[in-house]
C-alpha positions in Angstrom: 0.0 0.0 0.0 1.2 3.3 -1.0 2.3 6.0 1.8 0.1 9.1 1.7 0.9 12.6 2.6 -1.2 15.6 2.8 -0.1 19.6 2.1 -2.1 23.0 1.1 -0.6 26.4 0.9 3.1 26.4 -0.5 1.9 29.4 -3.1 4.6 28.9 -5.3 5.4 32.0 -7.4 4.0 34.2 -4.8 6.5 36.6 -3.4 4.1 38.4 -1.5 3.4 35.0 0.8 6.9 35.5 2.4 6.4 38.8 4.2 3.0 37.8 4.7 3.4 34.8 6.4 6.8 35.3 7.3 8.4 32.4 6.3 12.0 31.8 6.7 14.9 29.3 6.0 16.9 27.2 8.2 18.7 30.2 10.4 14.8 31.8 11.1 15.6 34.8 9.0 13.3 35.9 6.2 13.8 34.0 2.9 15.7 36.5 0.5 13.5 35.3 -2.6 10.3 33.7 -3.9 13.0 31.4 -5.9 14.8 30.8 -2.7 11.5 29.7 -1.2 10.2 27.8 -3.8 13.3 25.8 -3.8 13.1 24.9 -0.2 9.8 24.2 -0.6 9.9 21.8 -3.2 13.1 20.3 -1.9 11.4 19.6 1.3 8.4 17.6 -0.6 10.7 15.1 -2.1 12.7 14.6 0.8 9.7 13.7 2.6 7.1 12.2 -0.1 8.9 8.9 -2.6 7.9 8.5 -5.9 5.7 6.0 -5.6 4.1 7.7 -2.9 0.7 9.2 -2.6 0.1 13.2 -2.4 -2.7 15.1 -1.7 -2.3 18.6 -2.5 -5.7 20.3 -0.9 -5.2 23.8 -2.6 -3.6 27.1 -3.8 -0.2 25.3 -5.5 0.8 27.8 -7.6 -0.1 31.6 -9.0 1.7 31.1 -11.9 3.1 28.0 -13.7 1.9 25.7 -12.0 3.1 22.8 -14.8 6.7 24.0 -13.9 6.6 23.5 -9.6 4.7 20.1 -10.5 7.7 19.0 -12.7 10.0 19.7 -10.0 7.9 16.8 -7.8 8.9 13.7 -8.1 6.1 12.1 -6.4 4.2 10.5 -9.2 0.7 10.1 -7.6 -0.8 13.6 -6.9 -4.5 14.2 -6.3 -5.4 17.7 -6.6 -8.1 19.7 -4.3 -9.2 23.1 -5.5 -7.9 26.1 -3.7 -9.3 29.8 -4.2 -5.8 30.7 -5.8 -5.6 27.8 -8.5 -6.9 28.3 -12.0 -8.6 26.0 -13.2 -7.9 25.7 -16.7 -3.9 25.6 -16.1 -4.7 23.3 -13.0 -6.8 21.1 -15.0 -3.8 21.0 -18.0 -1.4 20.0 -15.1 -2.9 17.6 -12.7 -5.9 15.9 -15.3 -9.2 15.4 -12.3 -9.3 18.3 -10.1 -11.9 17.9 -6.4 -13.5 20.2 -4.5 -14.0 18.0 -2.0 -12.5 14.3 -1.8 -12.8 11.9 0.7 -9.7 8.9 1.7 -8.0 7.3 4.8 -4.9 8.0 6.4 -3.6 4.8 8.3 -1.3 4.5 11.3 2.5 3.7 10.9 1.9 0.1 10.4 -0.7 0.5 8.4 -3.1 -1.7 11.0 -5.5 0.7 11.3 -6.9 3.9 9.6 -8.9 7.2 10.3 -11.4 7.9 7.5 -10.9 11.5 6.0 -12.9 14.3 4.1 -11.0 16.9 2.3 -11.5 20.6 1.3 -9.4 23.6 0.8 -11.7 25.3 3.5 -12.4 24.8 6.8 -15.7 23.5 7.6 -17.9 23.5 11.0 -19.8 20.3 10.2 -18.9 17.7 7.3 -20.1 14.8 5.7 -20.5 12.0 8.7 -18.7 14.3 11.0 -20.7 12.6 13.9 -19.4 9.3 12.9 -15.6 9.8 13.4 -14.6 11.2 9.9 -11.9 13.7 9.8 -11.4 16.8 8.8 -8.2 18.3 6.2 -8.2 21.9 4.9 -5.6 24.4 4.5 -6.6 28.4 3.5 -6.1 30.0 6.8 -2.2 29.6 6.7 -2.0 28.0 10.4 -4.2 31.3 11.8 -7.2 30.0 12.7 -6.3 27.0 14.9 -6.5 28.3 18.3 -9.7 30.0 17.4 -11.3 27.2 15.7 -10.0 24.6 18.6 -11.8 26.4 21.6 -14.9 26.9 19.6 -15.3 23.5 18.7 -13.1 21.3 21.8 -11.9 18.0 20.7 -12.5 18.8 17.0 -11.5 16.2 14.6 -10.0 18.5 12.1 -6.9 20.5 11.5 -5.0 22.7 8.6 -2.4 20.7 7.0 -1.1 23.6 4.9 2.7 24.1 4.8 2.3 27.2 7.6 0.8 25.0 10.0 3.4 22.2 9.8 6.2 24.7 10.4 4.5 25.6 13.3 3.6 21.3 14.4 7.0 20.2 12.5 9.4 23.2 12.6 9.4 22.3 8.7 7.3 23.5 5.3 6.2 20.4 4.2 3.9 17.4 4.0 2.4 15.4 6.8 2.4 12.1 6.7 -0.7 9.8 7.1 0.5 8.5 10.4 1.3 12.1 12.2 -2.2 12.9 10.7 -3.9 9.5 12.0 -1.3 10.4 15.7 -3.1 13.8 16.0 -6.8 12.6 15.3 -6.7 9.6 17.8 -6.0 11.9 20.4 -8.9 13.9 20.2 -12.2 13.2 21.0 -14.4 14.6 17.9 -17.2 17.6 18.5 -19.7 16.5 16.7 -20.9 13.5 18.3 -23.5 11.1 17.0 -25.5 10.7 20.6 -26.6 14.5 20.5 -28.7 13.8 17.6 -30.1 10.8 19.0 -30.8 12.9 22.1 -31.7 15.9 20.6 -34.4 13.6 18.5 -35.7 11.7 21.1 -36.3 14.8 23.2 -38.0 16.4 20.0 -40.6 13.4 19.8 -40.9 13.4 23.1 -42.0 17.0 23.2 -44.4 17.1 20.5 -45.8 13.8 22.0 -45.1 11.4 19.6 -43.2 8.1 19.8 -39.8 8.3 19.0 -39.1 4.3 19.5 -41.9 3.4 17.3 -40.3 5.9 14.6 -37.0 4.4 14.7 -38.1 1.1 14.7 -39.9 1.6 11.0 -37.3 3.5 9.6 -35.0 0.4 10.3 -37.2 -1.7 8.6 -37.5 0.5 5.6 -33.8 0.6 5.5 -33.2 -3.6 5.6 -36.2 -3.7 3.4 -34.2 -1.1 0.9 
């Protein structure tokens, strides 16, 4: 089975991303150049990520030339996710299927066990079987929005895996690998979880008078019958 590894945000070609986000080399000064950046940038995906590995790239690649960073990567299995910077035309020409949303696994180091995901370039409150333990990928904030998003939603299965945020987890700009990403999920709890809505509709029933048991028991029928 192939290793998979997950990134958003290196904005190749964008020299106004290095004052903005103040990203720096090796020493922690200020990267000199948007080539000196690049470079490290795409030196630190295939020192990280093998050919025959897998790599998700959930958004905003490149703002120019994006067929010339991609030729650089020697990964040969990319799957592309759509990010508010990417055109879609040159995109297309570069990667073949593009997603706006696309859902995998990532597995633990051994590859025993996995965490089911759902990716977009933006972060979301609620997602698709959210309640049921799936996970949660974005980039788009550029690692700003963690501490906010993590005390309004405590235990959230989610997290940016743009190339900000890893410096910040990793001390390095690049990918994460499926098992740091499967590490970081099974320690947190989820905030979205399934028994609310059980709650929430039994206590709705039970309010309006009606019999919540007898409702659930014919919609499992229907469902077996289906």
């Amino acid at each position: 089975m192939r290793r998979r590894f997950f990134t958003a945000d290196p904005h190749f070609a964008h020299p106004g991303i290095l004052p903005m986000m103040g990203r720096v080399d090796g020493a922690g000064a200020l990267m000199g150049s948007i080539e000196e950046h690049d470079a490290k940038l795409i030196a630190n995906i295939n020192s990280t990520v093998d050919r025959d590995d897998e790599l998700f790239i959930i958004g905003d690649f490149a703002f120019d030339k994006p067929g010339k960073y991609r030729a650089k990567i020697q990964c040969k299995h990319i799957k592309f996710i759509m990010g508010n910077h990417d055109r879609k035309t040159k995109t297309a020409n570069v990667f073949g299927e593009l997603h706006d949303i696309l859902r995998t696994e990532a597995y633990n180091k051994d590859q025993t066990d996995s965490v089911k995901l759902y990716l977009c370039h933006y972060p979301t409150m609620y997602w698709d079987q959210s309640h049921n333990g799936v996970a949660h990928l974005y980039g788009h904030c550029h690692s700003q929005r963690e501490a906010y998003l993590d005390e309004l939603e405590p235990g959230r299965r989610a997290m940016d895996v743009g190339v900000d945020n890893a410096y910040r987890l990793l001390g390095e700009y690049r990918p994460f690998a499926d098992y740091e990403i499967y590490d970081y999920m099974a320690r947190r709890t989820g905030h979205d979880d399934v028994r609310f809505y059980k709650d929430f509709q039994a206590e709705m029933y039970q309010d309006r008078g009606l019999l919540y048991k007898e409702f659930k028991s014919k919609a499992g029928r229907r469902r077996n019958a289906s």
